[in-house]
N, C-alpha and C positions, 0 to 999 in steps of 0.2 A: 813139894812136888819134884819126883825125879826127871831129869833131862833126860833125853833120850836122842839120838840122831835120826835124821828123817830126810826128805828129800830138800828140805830147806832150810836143815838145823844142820852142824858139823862142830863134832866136839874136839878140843885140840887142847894136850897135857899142859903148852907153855907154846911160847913163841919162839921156842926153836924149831916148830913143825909151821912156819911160817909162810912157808914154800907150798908146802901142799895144803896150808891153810888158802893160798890163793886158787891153788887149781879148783879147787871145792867149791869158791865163792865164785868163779867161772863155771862153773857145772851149772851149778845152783841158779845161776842167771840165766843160762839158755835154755832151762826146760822149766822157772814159775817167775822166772826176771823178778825174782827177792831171795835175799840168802841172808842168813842167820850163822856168825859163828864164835863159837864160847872159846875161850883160851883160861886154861884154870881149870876143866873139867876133863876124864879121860871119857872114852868110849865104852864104858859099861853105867857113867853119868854121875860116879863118882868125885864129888868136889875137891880139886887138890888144892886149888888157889895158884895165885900166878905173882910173880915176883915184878913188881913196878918200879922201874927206873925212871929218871927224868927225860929219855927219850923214848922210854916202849911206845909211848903212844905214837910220839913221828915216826918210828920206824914201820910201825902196822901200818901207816898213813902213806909212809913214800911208799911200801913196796905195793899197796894197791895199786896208787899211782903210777909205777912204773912199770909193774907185773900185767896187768891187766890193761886191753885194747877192745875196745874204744872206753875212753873212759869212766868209770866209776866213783862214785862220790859217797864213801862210807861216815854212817855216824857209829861215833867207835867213845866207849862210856865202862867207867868203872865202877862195877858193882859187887853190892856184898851177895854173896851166895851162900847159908851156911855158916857167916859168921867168917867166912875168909874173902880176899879181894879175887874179882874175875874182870876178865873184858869184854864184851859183848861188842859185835861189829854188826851192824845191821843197815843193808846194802841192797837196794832196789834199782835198776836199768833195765829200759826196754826198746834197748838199739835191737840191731836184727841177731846180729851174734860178735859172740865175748872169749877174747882169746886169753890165756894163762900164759906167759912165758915165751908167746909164738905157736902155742899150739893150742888145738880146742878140746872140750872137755863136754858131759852130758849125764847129770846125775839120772840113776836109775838104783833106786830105792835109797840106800847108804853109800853107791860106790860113786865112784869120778868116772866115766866110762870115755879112754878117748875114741875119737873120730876117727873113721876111715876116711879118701876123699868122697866116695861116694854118700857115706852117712851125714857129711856137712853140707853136703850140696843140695840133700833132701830138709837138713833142718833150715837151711838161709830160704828154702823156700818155701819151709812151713811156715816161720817166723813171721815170714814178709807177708803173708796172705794170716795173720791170724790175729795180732794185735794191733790192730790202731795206730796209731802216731798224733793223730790229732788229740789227745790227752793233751800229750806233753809239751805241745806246743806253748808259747807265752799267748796271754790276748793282749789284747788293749786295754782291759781292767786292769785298775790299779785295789789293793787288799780295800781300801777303804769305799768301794762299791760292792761289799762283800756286806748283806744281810747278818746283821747282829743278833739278832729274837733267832735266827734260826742254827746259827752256829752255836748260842747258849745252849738250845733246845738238843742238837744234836751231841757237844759234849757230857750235857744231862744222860740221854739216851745210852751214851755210850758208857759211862762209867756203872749205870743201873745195869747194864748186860754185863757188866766185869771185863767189858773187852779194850777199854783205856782207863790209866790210873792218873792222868793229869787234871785239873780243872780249869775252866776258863778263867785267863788272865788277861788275852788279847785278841783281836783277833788274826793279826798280823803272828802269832805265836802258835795258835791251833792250828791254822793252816801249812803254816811250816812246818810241824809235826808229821802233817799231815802229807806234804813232799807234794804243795798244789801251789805253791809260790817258787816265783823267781825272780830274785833282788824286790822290789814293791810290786810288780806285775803277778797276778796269776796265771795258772794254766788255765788253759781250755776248761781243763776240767772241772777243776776251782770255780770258775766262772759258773758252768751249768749247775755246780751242783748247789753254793752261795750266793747267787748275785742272782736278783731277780729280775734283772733286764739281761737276758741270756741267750733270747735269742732262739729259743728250744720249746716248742709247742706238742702239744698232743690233743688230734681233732676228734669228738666224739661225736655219735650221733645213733639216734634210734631211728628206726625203719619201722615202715607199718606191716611189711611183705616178708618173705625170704630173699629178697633182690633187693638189691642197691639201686631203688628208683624213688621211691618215696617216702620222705623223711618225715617224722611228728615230730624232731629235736636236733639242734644242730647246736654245738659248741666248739669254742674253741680255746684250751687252757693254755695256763700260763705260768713262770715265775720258776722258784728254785726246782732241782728235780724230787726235792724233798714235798714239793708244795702239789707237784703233778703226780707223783703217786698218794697222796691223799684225793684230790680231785677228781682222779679216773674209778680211785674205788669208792666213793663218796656216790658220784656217777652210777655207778653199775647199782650199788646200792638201793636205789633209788628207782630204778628202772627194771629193776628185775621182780619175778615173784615171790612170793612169802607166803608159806604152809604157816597157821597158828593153831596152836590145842594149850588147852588151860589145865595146869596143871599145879595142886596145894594154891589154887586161888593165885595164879601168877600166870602171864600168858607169856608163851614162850614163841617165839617164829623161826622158821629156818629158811633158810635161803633154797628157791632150786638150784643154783647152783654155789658150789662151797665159794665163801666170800676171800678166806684163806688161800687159796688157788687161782683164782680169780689174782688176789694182789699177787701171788708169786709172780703170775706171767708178767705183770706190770712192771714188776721191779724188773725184771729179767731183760723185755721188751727196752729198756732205760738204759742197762751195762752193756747191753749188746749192738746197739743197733748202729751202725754207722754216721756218727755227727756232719761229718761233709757232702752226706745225699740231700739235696735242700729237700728232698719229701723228710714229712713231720711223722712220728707215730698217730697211729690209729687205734679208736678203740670203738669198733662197730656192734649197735647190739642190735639182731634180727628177732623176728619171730620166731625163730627155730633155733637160734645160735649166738652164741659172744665170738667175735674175733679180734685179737690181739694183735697188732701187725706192727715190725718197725722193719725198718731200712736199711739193714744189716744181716749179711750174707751167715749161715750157719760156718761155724770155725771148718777150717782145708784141714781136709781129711778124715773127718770125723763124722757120725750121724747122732740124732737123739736117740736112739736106742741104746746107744753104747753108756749116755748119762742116765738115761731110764735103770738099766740095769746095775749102774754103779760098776759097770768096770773101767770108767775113763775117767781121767780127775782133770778136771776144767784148768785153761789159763784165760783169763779172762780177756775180751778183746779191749773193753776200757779200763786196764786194771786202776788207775787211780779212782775211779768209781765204784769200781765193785770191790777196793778196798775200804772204803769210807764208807759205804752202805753194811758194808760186815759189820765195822766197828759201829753204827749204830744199831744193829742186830735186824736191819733191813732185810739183807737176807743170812741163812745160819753158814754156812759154808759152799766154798767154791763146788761148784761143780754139783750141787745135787737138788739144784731148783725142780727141776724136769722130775727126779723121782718124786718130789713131796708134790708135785702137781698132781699126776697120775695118783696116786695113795689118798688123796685126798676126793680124787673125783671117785675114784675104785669103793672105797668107804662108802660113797652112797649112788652110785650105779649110775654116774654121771660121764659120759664116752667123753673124751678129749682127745684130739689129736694135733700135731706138728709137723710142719709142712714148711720144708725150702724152695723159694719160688722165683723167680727171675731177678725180684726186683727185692727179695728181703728175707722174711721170716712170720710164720703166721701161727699162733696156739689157737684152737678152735674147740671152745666147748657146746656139747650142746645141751639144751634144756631142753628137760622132761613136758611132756606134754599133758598137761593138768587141765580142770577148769580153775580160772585164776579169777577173782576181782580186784582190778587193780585201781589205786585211787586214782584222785584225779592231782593231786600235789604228786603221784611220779610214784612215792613208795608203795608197792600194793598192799593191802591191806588181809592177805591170805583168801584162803577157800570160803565161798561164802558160811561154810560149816564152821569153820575159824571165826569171823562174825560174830556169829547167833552166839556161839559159847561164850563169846566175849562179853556181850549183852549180857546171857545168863549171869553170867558170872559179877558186873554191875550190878543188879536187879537185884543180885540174893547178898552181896556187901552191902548193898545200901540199905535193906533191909536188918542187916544184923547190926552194922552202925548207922543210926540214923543221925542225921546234920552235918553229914561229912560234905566239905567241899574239893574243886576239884583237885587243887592244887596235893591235898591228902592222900584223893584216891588217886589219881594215879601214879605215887610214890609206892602205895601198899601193889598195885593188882596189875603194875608193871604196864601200863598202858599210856601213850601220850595227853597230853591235855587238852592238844587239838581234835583228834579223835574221838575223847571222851565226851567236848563239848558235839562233838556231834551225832553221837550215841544219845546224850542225857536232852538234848533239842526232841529225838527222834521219839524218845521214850516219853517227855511231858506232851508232846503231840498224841499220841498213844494213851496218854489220862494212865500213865504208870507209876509218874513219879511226878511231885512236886517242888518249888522250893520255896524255902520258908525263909523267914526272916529277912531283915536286910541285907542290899547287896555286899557290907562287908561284913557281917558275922554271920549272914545266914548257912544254911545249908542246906542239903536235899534229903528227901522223906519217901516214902513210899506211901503212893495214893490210895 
C-alpha cells in the first residue's frame, strides 16, 4: 500500500527535514492531537529509505523534546518498508496547544498553516471546550485491576478488523500500546474502559406512557464500557418490537427500530459524554420512542448537521476511548457515527433526531406504530400474523419430519426452544400434535 500525506501522516525524504518534520508534528497535534511521521519516504510516497546512525534515533528524540511545548512523548521505531529501513514517529497529546520552535502551527489538509494572534486565540478556546482531560488523567487503579477476559477479547476483536498487528502478551503491555498506562497506574480511561469496578453506569428503564412517570423496568448496569454497550443493546433488544414473516421455512424478525443504530448511539453516548458529570447515561425506552442521553455538551462550534453531511471530520472529546473502540472496530471511523445513524433509520423510514440540551446530549428514535404482541420474557414475539405463520410453519415441518425433537427443530426453522416449547404445549392442547416415545428419544408426530 502506498503512503500518502494527510492531515495526520507527513512524509519526510530523510532527517535533514527534521525541522519541519517538527512543525508538522505540532500541526498535526492541535487539530487531531496524533500525528504520524515517515522519514525515508518523499511526498509523492515514494520509498527512498533512510540512512541510521547510532544517534538518529536520540536526535529525532531530543529535538521533539526541545522543539516542541508542552511536552510530547514520541514512539519512534524502525521499519522495513519495501525492503529498505524507514522511521516512523508516532505521537499522540492532548494539552490545549502545541507550539513548534516558539511559534504555533495548524494542519489543513497537507500544509502546516501558521497562526495569526487572533486564529490561536480562537483555537486555545476551541481546544479547551472540546476535549476532555479527564482521560488522561492517572486513577488509582493500578494495571493489575485491569479485566483480563476482556482485554484478550478486545485484542482478538481488534486484530480480526486488521486494525492492530500485535497479540496479547500482557496486560500491562496492551495497555501501553495502547497510551492508557502511566508507570503501573492507569488512566481514567484505561480504568472505564478495563476494569470492572469503574465507577461508570448507564440507567435503563421502560415506561408504560410517553412520559417519564411510570416504569414496568428499571435497571442499572454496570462494569467495563465494553460490558455496557453489550448490556444497553442486549436491553433494547429485549424491549423492543419484532415484525416476523417465514421465509424457505426459516423465520426471520426485524427489529422496529434498526438494532445497528440503536448500538451506534450507544457507543457514541460512551466517547462523548462527559465522565466528571456525576449524572450517569441513560437509555430510556417509551412507548412512542428510544432515547439515548449522556452528559456531555455537543463539541464548541459545531452542530450534528455538519457530521450528518460528512462535511466535518470529528476530534474526539475522549480520544483515548474513541481510539480503542476503533481498534476494536466498535465504531468505523471518527466522525461519522451520526451519518451511519440517519442511513440506517432512512433505510426503513424510522425519524431520528439530535438534540443539545442544557444538561448533555440526547438521539431520539422513534418507533413505528404497529399492532405488536410482545412477550412476557421482554423480547416480543412480532405481529400476531408473524405467530400463526410460525405455527404454520411447525405444524407442516413436523409433518414432513415426523419424531423430530425440539432441540432439532429449532436448529432447522430458526426458532427458540423456549418458544417452541410453548408453541408445541399450545398445539398438543389443540389435539394437533403428539409425542411419542420416551422422554429421551421420543419425538413429535402429527395427530
Amino acid at each position: 500500500m502506498k503512503l500518502a500525506e494527510s492531515e495526520i501522516v507527513e512524509l519526510k525524504i530523510s532527517t535533514s527535514e527534521l525541522k519541519e518534520a517538527v512543525v508538522s508534528l505540532a500541526a498535526m497535534l492541535n487539530k487531531h492531537s496524533k500525528a504520524t511521521i515517515y522519514f525515508g519516504i518523499d511526498d509523492t510516497g515514494a520509498v527512498l529509505g533512510q540512512q541510521i546512525g547510532k544517534s538518529t534515533i536520540r536526535d529525532i528524540s531530543k529535538a521533539i523534546s526541545d522543539w516542541i511545548e508542552p511536552k510530547a512523548f514520541p514512539d519512534i521505531q524502525i521499519k522495513k518498508i519495501q525492503g529498505k529501513n524507514c522511521i516512523v514517529v508516532n505521537v499522540s497529546g492532548h494539552d490545549a496547544v502545541y507550539s513548534a520552535r516558539g511559534r504555533y502551527y495548524l494542519r489543513i489538509g497537507e500544509e502546516d498553516k501558521k497562526l495569526s494572534v487572533n486564529e490561536l486565540k480562537r483555537l486555545v478556546e476551541k481546544k479547551s471546550n472540546y476535549i476532555y482531560s479527564w482521560g488522561f488523567e492517572a486513577s488509582k487503579s493500578s494495571v493489575s485491576k485491569a479485566d483480563i477476559p476482556t482485554i484478550k477479547d478486545f485484542v482478538a476483536k481488534g486484530r480480526k478488523a486488521g486494525r492492530i498487528e500485535y497479540g496479547y502478551d500482557s496486560a500491562h503491555n496492551v495497555l501501553n500500546k495502547l497510551h492508557l498506562v502511566k508507570s503501573k497506574r492507569l488512566f481514567n480511561a484505561g480504568r472505564a474502559l478495563f476494569c470492572k469496578d469503574n465507577r461508570v453506569e448507564v440507567r435503563a428503564a421502560v415506561f408504560a406512557t410517553d412520559e417519564k412517570t411510570t416504569f414496568l423496568d428499571i435497571q442499572s448496569f454496570k462494569g467495563t464500557l465494553f460490558d455496557l454497550i453489550a448490556q444497553c443493546e442486549t436491553y433494547v433488544k429485549e424491549h423492543i418490537n419484532w415484525r416476523a414473516k417465514i421465509v424457505d421455512f426459516k423465520r426471520i424478525e426485524t427489529p422496529e427500530v434498526p438494532v445497528a443504530a440503536i448500538r451506534e448511539a450507544i457507543v457514541n453516548s460512551l466517547c462523548h459524554r462527559d465522565f466528571n458529570n456525576p449524572s450517569g447515561n441513560e437509555l430510556a425506552i417509551y412507548r412512542n420512542r428510544i432515547e439515548i442521553y449522556n452528559p456531555g455538551q455537543f463539541p464548541y462550534d459545531h452542530s450534528p448537521e455538519e457530521f450528518i453531511k460528512g462535511t466535518e471530520k470529528s476530534i474526539p472529546r475522549n480520544p483515548l476511548i474513541a481510539d480503542t473502540f476503533y481498534y476494536a472496530k466498535d465504531i468505523e471511523r471518527w466522525g461519522s457515527g451520526f451519518k451511519r445513524i440517519v442511513d440506517e433509520c432512512k433505510a426503513v423510514g424510522v425519524k431520528v433526531t439530535f438534540e443539545n440540551i442544557k444538561t448533555g446530549f440526547v438521539v431520539t428514535f422513534y418507533r413505528p406504530k404497529a399492532e405488536i404482541t410482545p412477550s412476557r420474557t421482554g423480547k416480543s414475539e412480532g405481529v400476531s400474523e408473524g405467530v400463526s405463520e410460525g405455527v404454520k410453519l411447525l405444524v407442516e415441518y413436523i409433518r414432513k419430519n415426523p419424531g423430530q425433537r425440539v432441540p432439532g427443530i429449532s436448529q432447522v426453522i430458526n426458532i427458540t426452544p423456549k418458544t417452541l416449547e410453548r408453541w408445541l404445549k399450545k398445539l398438543k392442547n389443540e389435539g394437533k400434535v403428539i409425542f411419542k416415545g420416551s422422554a429421551k428419544i421420543g419425538g413429535y408426530h402429527i395427530k
